[in-house]
BAMAR-269752 format. One record per residue (C-alpha): residue number from 1; residue in three letters; x, y, z. Coordinates in pm, whole numbers, always signed. Layout:
<drenkes>
{pos->NUM&code->ala&east->X&north->Y&up->Z}
...
</drenkes>
This chain:
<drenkes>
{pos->1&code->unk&east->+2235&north->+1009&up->+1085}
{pos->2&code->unk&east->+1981&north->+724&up->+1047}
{pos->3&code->unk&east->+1812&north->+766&up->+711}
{pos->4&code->unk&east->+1513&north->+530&up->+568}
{pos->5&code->unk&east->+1403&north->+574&up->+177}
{pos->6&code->unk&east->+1062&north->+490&up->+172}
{pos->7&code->unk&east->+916&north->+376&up->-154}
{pos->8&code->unk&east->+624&north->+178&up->-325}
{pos->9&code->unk&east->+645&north->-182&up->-260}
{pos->10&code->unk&east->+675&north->-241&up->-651}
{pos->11&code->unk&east->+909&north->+15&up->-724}
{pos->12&code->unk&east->+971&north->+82&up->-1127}
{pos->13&code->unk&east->+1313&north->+187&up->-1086}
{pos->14&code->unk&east->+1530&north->+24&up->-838}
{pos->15&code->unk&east->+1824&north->+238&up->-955}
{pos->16&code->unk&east->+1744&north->+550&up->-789}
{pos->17&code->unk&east->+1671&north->+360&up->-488}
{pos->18&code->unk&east->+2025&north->+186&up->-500}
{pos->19&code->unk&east->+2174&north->+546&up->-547}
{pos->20&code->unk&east->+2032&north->+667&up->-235}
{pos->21&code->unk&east->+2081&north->+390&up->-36}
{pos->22&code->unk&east->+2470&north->+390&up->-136}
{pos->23&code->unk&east->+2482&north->+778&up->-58}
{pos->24&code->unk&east->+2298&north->+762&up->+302}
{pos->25&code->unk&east->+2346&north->+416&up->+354}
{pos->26&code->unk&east->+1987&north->+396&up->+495}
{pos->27&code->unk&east->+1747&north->+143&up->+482}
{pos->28&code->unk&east->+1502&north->+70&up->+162}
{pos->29&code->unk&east->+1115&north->+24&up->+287}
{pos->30&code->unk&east->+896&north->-112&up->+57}
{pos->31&code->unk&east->+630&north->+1&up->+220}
{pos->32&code->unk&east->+395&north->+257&up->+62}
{pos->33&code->unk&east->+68&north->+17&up->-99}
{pos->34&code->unk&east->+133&north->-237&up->+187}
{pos->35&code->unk&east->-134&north->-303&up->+459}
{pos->36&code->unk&east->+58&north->-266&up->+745}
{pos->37&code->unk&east->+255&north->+18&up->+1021}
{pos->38&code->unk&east->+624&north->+73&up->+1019}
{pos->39&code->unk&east->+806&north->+280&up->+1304}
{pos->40&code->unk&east->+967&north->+542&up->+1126}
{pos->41&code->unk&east->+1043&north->+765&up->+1443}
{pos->42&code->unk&east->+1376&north->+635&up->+1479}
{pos->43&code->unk&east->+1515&north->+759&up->+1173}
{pos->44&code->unk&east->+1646&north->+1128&up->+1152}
{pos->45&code->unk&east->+1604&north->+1133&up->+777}
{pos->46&code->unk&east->+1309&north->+1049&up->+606}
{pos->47&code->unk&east->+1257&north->+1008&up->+183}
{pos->48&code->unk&east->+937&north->+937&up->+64}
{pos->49&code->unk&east->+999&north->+797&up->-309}
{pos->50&code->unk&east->+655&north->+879&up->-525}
{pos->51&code->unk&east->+702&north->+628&up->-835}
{pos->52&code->unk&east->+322&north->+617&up->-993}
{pos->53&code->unk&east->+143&north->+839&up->-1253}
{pos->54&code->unk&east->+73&north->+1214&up->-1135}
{pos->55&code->unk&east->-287&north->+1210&up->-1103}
{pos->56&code->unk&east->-498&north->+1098&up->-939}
{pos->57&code->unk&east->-274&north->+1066&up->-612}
{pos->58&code->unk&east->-246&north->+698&up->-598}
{pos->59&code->unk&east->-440&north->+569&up->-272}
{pos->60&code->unk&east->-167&north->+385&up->-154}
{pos->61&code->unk&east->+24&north->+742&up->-78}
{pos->62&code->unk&east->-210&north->+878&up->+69}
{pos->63&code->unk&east->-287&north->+586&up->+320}
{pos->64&code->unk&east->+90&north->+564&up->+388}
{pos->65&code->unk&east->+80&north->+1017&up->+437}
{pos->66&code->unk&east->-220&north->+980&up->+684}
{pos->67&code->unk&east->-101&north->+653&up->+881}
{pos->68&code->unk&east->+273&north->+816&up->+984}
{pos->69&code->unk&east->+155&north->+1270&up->+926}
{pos->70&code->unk&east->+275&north->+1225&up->+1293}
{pos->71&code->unk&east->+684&north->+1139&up->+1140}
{pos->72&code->unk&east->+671&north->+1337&up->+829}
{pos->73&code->unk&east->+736&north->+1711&up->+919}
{pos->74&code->unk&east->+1059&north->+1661&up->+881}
{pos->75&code->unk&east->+1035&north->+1468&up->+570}
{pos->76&code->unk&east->+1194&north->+1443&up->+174}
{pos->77&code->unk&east->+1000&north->+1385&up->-124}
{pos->78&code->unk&east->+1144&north->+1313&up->-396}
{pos->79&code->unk&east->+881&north->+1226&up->-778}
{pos->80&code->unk&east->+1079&north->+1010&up->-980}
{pos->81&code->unk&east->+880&north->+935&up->-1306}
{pos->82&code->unk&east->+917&north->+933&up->-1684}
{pos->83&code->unk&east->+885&north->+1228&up->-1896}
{pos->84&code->unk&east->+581&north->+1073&up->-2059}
{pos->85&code->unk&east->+397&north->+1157&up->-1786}
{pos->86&code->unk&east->+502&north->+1534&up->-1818}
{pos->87&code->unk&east->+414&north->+1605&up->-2222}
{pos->88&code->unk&east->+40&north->+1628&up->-2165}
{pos->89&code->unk&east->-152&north->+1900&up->-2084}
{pos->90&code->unk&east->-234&north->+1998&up->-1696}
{pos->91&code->unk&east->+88&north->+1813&up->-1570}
{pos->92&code->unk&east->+199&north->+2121&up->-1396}
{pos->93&code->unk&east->-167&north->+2109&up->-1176}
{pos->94&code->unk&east->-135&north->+1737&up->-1087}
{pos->95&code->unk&east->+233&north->+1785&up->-962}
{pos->96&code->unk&east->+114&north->+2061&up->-757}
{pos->97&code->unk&east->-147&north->+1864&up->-615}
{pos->98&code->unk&east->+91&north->+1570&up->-511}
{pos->99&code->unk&east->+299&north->+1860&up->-374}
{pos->100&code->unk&east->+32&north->+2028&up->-224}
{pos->101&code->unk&east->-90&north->+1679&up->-59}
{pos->102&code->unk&east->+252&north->+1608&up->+61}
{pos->103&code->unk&east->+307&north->+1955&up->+230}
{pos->104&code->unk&east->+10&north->+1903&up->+459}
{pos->105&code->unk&east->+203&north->+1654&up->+650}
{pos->106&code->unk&east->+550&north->+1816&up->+622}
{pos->107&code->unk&east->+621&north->+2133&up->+815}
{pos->108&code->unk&east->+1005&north->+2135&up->+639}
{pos->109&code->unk&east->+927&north->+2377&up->+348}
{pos->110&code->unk&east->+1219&north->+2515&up->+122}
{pos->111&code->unk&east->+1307&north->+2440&up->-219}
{pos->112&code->unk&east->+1222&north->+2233&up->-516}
{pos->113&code->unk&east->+1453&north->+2110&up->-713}
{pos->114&code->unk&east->+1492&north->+1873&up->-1058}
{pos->115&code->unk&east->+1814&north->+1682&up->-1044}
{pos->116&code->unk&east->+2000&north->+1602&up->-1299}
{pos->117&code->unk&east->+2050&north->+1223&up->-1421}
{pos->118&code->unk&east->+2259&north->+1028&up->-1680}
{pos->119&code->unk&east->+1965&north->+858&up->-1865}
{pos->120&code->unk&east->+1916&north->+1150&up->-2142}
{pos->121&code->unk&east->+2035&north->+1486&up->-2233}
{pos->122&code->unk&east->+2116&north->+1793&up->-2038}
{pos->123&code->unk&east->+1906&north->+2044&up->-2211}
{pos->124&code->unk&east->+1595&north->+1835&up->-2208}
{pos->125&code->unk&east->+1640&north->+1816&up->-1826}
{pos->126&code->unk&east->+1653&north->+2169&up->-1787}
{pos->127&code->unk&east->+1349&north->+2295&up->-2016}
{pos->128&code->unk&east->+1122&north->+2050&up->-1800}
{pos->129&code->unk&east->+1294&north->+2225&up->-1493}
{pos->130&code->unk&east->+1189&north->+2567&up->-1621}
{pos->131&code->unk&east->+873&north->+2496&up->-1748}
{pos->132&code->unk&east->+773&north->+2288&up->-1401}
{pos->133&code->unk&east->+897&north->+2592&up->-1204}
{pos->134&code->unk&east->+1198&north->+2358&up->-1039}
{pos->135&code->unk&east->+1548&north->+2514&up->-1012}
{pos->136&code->unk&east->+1783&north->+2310&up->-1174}
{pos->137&code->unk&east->+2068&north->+2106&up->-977}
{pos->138&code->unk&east->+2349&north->+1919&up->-1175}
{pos->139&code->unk&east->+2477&north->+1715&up->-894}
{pos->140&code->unk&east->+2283&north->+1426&up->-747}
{pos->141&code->unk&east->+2391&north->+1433&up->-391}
{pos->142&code->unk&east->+2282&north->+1454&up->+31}
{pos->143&code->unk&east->+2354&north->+1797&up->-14}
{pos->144&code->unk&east->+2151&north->+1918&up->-283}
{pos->145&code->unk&east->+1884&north->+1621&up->-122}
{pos->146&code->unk&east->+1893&north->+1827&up->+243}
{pos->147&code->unk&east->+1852&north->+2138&up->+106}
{pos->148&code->unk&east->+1542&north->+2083&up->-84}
{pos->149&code->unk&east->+1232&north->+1939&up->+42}
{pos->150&code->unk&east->+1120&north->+1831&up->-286}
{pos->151&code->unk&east->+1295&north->+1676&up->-560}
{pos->152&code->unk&east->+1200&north->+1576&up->-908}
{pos->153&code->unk&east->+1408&north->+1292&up->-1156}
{pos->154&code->unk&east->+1327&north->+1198&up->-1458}
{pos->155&code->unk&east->+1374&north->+898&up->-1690}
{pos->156&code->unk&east->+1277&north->+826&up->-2016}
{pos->157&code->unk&east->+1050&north->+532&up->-2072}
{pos->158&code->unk&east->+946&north->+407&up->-2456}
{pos->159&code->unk&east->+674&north->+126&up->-2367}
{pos->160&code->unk&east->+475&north->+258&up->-2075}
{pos->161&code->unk&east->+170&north->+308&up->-2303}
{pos->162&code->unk&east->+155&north->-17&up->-2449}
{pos->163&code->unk&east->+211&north->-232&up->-2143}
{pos->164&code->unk&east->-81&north->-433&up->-2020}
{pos->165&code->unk&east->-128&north->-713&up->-1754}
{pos->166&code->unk&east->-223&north->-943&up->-2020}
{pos->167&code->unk&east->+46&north->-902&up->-2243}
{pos->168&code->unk&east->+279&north->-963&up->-1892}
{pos->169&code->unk&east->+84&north->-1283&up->-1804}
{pos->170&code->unk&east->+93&north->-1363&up->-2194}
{pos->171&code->unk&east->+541&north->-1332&up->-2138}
{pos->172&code->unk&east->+556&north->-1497&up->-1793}
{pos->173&code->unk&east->+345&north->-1791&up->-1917}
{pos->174&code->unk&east->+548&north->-1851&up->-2260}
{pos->175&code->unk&east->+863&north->-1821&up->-1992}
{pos->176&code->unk&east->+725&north->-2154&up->-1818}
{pos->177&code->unk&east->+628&north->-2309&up->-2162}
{pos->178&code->unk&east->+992&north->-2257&up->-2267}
{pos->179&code->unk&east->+1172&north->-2388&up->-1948}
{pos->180&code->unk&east->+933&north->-2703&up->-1976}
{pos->181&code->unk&east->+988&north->-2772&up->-2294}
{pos->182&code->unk&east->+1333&north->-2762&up->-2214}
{pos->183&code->unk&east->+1299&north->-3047&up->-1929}
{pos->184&code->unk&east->+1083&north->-3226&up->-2225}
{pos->185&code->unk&east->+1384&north->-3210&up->-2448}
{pos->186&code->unk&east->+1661&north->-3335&up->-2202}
{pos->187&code->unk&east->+1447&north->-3632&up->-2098}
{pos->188&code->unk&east->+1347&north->-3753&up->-2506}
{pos->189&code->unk&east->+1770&north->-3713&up->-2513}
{pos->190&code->unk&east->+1872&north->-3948&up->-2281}
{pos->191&code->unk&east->+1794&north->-4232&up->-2501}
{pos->192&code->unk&east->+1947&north->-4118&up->-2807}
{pos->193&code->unk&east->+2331&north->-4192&up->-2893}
{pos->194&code->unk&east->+2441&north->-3839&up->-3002}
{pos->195&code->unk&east->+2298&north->-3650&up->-2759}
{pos->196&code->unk&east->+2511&north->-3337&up->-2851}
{pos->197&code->unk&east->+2187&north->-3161&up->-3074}
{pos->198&code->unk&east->+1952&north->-3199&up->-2796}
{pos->199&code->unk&east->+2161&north->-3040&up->-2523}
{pos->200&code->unk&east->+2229&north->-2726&up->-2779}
{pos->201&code->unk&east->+1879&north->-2717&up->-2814}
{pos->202&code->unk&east->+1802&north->-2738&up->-2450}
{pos->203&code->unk&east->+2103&north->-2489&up->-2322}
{pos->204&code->unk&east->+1957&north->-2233&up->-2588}
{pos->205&code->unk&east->+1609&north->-2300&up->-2390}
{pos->206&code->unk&east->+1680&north->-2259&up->-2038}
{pos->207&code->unk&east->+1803&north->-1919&up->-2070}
{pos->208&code->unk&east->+1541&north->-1832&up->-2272}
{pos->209&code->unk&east->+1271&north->-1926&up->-2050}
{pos->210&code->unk&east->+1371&north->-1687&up->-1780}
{pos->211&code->unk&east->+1432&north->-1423&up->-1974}
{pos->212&code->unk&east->+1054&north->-1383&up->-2092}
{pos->213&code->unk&east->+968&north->-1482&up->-1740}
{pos->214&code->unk&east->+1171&north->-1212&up->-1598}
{pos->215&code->unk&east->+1026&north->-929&up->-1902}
{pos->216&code->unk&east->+687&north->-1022&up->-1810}
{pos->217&code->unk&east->+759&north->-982&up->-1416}
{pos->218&code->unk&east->+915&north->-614&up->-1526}
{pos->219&code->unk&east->+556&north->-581&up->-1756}
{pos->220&code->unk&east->+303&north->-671&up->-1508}
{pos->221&code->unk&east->+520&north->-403&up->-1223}
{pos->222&code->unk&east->+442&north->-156&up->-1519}
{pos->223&code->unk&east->+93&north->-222&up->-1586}
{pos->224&code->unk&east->+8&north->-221&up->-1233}
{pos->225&code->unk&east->+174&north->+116&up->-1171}
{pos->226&code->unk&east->-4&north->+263&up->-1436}
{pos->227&code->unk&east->-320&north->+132&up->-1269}
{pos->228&code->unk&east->-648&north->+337&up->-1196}
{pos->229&code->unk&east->-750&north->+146&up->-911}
{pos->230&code->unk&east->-792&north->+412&up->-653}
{pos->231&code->unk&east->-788&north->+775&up->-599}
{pos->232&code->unk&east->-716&north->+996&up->-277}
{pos->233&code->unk&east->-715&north->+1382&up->-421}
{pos->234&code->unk&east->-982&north->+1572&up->-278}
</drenkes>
């Protein structure tokens, strides 16, 4: 069975997309939030990944719903966001409506379902289950993913509400500082005899350098997925 796991083309968490790509050994499409058509007929299995904040519907999905309604009857969903996004009130309403918006184009129907992860405790997993109105399933597999047509997981994320696209910028841009004045350090070396202090210095650097480059590259995905820039609810 030919399977394609469709998801936002800056996904937060590439880890549930590695899971189901090892488990169906389909093909990742970056796709939703890009301007362009993909031929999804020729798969028989279709998951639509929704990574963004419950309301409003994100524009991008619902560009990506209305340009292939045609291939979705058939199709998965599966909401995979923090439980931040679940502790205030009316979260209930806005999954609904991402539900609701999602059912228009798929004819498959049958259960919902919140499957379990690793990431934080059992219990916790199961009250939001009960209190969403999902039945609980404590095995992540194809089966439990065929039988449902939509799925919920949940992670746990500490910094969502103090991530901004200036403090990623702020990160990326000390990243290059660092890695320069690393280059800076090397080349005032050369010259001197005992070059051993500068190269500590300078091997300390470069790995600094892309670290911050790499945390602000994770910030900025962050503060763009928490984005307001666009709405398609009706």
């Amino acid at each position: 069975m030919q399977t394609v796991i469709v998801c936002p083309k800056h996904p937060i968490r590439p880890k549930l997309l590695r899971f189901l790509q090892q488990k169906t050994g389909g093909d990742v499409m970056r796709t939703i939030g890009r301007d362009k058509t993909v031929d999804l007929a020729k798969y028989d299995r279709i998951i639509v990944v929704y990574q963004y904040p419950l309301s409003p519907i994100r524009k991008e999905f619902t560009e990506f719903c209305e340009r292939n309604k045609d291939v979705l009857s058939d199709a998965h969903l599966i909401i995979d966001i923090p439980t931040i996004l679940l502790d205030g009130s009316g979260a209930s309403e806005e999954l609904e409506n991402i539900i609701g918006y999602f059912n228009r184009c798929s004819i498959r129907g049958g259960s919902r379902a919140l499957i379990k992860n690793d990431e934080f405790r059992e219990d916790k997993q199961k009250r939001y289950a009960e209190r969403l109105g999902f039945k609980y399933e404590s095995i992540f597999d194809m089966r439990t993913v065929d039988s449902c047509s939509v799925i919920m997981t949940l992670y746990d994320r500490s910094y969502i509400d103090d991530t901004s696209e200036r403090r990623a910028i702020a990160y990326m841009v000390s990243g290059v500082c660092i890695i320069l004045l690393c280059i800076m350090e090397l080349c005032m070396g050369m010259g001197e005899f005992d070059t051993s202090p500068v190269l500590g210095k300078a091997f300390i650097l470069i790995w600094v350098g892309p670290v911050f480059m790499f945390v602000g590259y994770h910030y900025r995905k962050v503060a763009r997925w928490r984005g307001d820039s666009t709405v398609g609810q009706d």
